[in-house]
C-alpha positions, -999 to +999 in steps of 0.1 A: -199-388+044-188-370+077-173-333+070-146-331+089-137-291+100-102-305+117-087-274+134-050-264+141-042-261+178-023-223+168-001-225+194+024-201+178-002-177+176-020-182+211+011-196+235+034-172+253+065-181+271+061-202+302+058-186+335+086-191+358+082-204+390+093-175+406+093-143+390+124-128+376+111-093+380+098-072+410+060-079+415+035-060+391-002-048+398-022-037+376-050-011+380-080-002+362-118+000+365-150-002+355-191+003+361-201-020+385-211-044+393-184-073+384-207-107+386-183-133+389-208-161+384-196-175+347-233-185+339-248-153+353-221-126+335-233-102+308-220-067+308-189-055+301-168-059+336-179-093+334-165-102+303-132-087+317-138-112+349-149-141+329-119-142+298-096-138+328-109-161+352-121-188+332-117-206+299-137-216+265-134-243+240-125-219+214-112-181+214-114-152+187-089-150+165-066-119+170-069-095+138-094-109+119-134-126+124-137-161+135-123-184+160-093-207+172-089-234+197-083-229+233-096-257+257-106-277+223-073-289+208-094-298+175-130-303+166-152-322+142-184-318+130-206-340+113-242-328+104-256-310+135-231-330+159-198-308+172-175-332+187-149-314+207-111-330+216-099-312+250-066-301+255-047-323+279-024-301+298-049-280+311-053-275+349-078-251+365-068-237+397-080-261+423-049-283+407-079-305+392-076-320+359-099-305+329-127-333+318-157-335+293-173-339+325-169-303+331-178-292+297-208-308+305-216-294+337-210-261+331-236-260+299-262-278+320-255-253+342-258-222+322-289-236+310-303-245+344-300-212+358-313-196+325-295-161+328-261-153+311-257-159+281-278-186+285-300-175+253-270-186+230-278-220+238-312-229+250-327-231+211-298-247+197-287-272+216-302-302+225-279-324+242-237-321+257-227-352+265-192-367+275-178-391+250-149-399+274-124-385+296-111-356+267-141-361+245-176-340+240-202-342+219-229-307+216-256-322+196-278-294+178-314-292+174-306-277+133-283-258+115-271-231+139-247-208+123-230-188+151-225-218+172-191-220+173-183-179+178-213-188+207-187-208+226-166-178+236-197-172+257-195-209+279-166-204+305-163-242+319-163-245+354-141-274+376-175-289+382-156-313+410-146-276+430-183-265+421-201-298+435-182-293+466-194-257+474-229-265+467-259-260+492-298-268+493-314-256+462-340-261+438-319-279+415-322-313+424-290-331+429-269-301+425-290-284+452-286-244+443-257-251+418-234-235+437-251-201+432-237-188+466-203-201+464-193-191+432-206-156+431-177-147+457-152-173+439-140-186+413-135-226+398-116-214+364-086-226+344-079-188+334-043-172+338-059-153+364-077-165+400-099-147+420-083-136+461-108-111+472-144-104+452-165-074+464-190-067+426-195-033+443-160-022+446-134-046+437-118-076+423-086-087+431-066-116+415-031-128+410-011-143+383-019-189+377+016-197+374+005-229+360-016-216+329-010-239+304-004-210+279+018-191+303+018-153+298+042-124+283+074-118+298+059-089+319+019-095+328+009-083+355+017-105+388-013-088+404-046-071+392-069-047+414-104-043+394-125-015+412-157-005+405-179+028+403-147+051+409-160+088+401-142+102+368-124+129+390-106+097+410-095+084+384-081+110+367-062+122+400-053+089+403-038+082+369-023+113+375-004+107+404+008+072+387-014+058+411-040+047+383-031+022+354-060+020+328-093+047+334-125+031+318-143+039+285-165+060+312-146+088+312-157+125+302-142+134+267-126+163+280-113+141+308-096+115+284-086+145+263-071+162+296-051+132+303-040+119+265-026+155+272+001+139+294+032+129+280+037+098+304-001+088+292-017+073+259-051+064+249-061+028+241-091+022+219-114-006+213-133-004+178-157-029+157-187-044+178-200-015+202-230+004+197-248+032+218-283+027+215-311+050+229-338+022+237-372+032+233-397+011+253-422+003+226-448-013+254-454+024+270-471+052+260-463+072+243-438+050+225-458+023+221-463+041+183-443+039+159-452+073+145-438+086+179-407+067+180-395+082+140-405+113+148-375+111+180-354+093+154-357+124+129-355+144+158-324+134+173-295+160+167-268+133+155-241+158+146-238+177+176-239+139+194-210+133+175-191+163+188-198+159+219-180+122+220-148+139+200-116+136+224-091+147+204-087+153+164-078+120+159-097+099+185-136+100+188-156+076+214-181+068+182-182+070+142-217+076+124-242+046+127-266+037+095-287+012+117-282-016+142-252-036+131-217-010+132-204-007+099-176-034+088-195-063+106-215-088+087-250-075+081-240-041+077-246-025+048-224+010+033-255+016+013-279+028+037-269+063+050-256+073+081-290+092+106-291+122+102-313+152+122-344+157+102-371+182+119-395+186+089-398+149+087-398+143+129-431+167+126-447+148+102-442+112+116-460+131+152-485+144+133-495+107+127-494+097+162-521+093+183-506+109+217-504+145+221-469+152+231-475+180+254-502+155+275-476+127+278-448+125+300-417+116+286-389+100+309-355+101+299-327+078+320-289+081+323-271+055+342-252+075+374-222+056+367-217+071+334-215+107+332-214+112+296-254+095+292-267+129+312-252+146+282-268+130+261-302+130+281-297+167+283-294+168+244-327+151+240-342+170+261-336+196+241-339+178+207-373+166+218-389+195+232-391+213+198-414+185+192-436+196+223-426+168+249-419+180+279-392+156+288-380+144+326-346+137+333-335+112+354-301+094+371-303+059+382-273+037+391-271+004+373-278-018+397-316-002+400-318-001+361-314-039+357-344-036+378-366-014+365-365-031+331-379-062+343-413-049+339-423-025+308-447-004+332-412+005+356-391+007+323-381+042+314-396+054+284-362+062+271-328+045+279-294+047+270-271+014+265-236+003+256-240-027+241-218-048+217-224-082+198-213-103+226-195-129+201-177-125+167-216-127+151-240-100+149-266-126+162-252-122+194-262-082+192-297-084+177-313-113+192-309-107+224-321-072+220-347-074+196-363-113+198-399-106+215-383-136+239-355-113+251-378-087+264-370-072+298-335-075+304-309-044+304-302-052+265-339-057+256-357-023+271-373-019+242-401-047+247-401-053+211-427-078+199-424-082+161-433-112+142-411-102+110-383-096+131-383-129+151-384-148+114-356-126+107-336-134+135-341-170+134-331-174+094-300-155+100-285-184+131-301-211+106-287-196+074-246-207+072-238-197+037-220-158+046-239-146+016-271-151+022-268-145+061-254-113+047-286-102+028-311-111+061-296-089+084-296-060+059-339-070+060-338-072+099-318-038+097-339-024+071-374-040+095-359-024+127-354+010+110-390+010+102-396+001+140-377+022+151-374+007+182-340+025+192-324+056+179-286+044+162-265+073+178-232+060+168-210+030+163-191+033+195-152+036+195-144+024+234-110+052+243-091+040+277-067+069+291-039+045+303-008+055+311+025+042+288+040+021+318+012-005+306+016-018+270-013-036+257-014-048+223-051-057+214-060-020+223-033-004+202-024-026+173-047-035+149-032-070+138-035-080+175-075-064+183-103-091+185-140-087+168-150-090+207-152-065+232-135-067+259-115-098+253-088-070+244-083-070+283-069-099+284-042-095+313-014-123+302-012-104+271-003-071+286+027-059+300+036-039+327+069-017+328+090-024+359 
């Protein structure tokens, strides 16, 4: 018998008031930044101004659910599921910004798409599914290979493109038919159905969109009628600049002492963004000399966690991170309040060196920060410091982003250690671990470590086959309890992401916790904020 998983549409919960035609209040803008670079290609976008672009910008079949795990429908009105088939009803009143129509057709395209080009979040998909088709017109069918459990929190991940805007815009490529897929075209524009579209793109500096006054979900009395999204703004700009009343929302980038300098402010406040981000110190497991994994504990032990957690305090009652026990932050599924929070351990850092087979004063030992985020020389400094009680005599060094993402293409250029934000990219802690630890993500920004473990893969793949909660609960405390004993990465802290903003700019997913999403960044989503006139 087909099971039928028949879902509400929730409009009372996701609809807003209709825009108005013409605004009944003098025009807004909205400012705020963010590390660069903002990729505006929805099948190419990973990082975290991305997700900001891309939940703006475009449109899923399904959402997170404000205040709580799990999903609701956005572009899907309702959904079946029979087996491993998940046939999709679209929404009828939905227009992207061309003025075209939404069709299956464009459900279709986009996946193909996303899969064609293989970057993204690409990796969500390309084991899972292995067919989209288009029933009809507001009908489509994603036909599984097996039982894939995060499937559906996966879909917050496929922005659908207006594949007839797309196919227009497309030049000579190696994609067949759709010639380059309209690489060129839409990494400077945009083919979405967001509340948001895309006037000027520059993914060095800025972004700058306006308000879709024809969003089928409208937007709060008083969104923003404007946004300017810049990019790689030093912390001392922004804070003049949020000063001056010039500056709406500073990124999670900021200094501590900076945020603290500004919460300081009676016109600002300080927006937070808790649940699914971790700061992870990636060890490249395919260089010497942490290819062993006596030499990767003995940094673990090593580390000095409490004085990592002091450094990231802003003020007595906000903190950038909480204690981590291991790769999942605690309150997600997988985690486990059992295991105890790291600790700094020096008796037992010397023993696990004394086992390896590298000599720590022979072998160099690079340490990276990323330029556009001051607070990673801090902690490069730390372990500097931390790891040359060990007898490493440990390098230093600032690289921007944008040559990061290419240095870890290759283990040989990757730096032996690294330091990365990184969340679970959907409601599901598969969307943190696999594409940081499956030996097939290797070599991307996430995936620095070059792990290559065969228990770990298993792991990985049981817990998106697995779809009772229980069980999928007990694997990921084995793949946490397997990548302790790896020790691939060193677990500074569950990360707390604090946004000096100033109170003009009311923004509920960052400051309510009924209205925050297991998701980050989908807290920035502008139709929900409001601006003061």
């Amino acid at each position: 018998m087909m099971k039928k998983l028949r879902a509400s549409l929730l409009l009372a919960a996701l609809s807003v008031p209709a825009l108005m035609t013409a605004a009944a209040h003098a025009e807004t803008v909205l400012r705020l930044d963010e590390a660069p670079i903002g990729e505006l290609d929805p099948a190419k976008a990973t990082d975290y101004a991305d997700s900001i672009l891309m939940f703006n910008v475009y449109d899923t079949l399904v959402a997170p659910t404000a205040g709580k795990p799990g999903t609701q429908p956005l572009l899907a009105s309702s959904w079946t599921v029979d087996g491993n088939a998940y046939t999709f009803t679209l929404r009828d009143d939905v227009k992207f910004h061309s003025g075209n129509p939404l069709t299956a057709e464009d459900v279709v395209y986009s996946f193909d798409r996303m899969i064609a080009l293989g970057q993204g979040f690409s990796h969500l998909f390309v084991d899972s599914v292995e067919k989209v088709e288009a029933v009809d017109g507001k009908t489509v069918k994603f036909t599984l290979k097996g039982p894939y459990a995060p499937f559906l929190s996966a879909l917050v991940r496929l922005p659908v493109v207006d594949s007839k805007l797309a196919r227009q815009h497309q030049a000579d490529g190696k994609y067949g038919a759709f010639g380059d897929y309209s690489e060129a075209w839409l990494s400077a524009n945009d083919a979405g159905s967001g509340a948001y579209a895309v006037v000027k793109q520059n993914p060095q500096e800025e972004t700058d969109l306006v308000k879709f006054k024809d969003y089928f979900l409208g937007a709060t009395p008083k969104s923003p009628d404007k946004v300017r999204f810049r990019y790689g703004l030093e912390a001392s700009t922004v804070r003049a600049l949020l000063s001056k009343g010039e500056h709406d929302i500073g990124s999670q980038w900021l200094p501590p002492e900076v945020a603290k300098s500004l919460a300081a402010d009676d016109k600002m406040q300080l927006l937070t963004e808790v649940g699914t981000n971790v700061f992870y110190i990636k060890l490249n497991t395919a260089k010497p000399p942490l290819d062993d994994v006596h030499c990767r504990l003995a940094l673990t032990y090593a580390f000095d966690y409490a004085t990592a957690a002091k450094m990231v305090a802003v003020t007595d009652k906000v903190s950038l991170g909480k204690p981590a026990n291991g790769p999942i932050p605690h309150g997600m599924l997988g985690s486990s309040s059992d295991v105890p929070n790291y600790a700094q351990d020096l008796d037992k850092a010397k023993a696990e060196l004394a086992q390896c087979k590298y000599k720590p004063e022979e072998t160099p030992l690079e340490i990276s920060w990323i330029a556009e985020v001051p607070l990673e020389e801090r902690f490069a400094l730390l372990m500097q410091a931390n790891f040359a009680k060990l007898g490493f005599k440990p390098e230093v060094k600032r690289v921007p982003w944008a040559l990061f993402t290419e240095m870890v293409t290759k283990p040989e250029t990757t730096p032996n250690i690294s330091q990365i934000f990184n969340s679970a990219t959907t409601p599901d802690p598969d969307s943190l671990l696999y594409n940081t630890y499956h030996s097939s993500a290797k070599g991307t920004w996430q995936s620095p470590e070059y792990l290559q473990d065969a228990e770990v893969d298993k792991l990985l793949a049981a817990g998106r086959a697995e779809v009772d909660p229980a069980k999928r609960q007990k694997i990921y405390e084995d793949l946490s309890q397997r990548l302790r004993d790896l020790a691939p990465t060193i677990y500074a802290y569950d990360q707390v992401a604090v946004f000096p903003a100033r109170k003009a700019v009311t923004v509920p997913a960052l400051s309510n916790d009924a209205d925050r999403y297991a998701l980050s960044a989908f807290g920035f989503t502008f139709r929900n904020m409001e601006m003061a006139e």
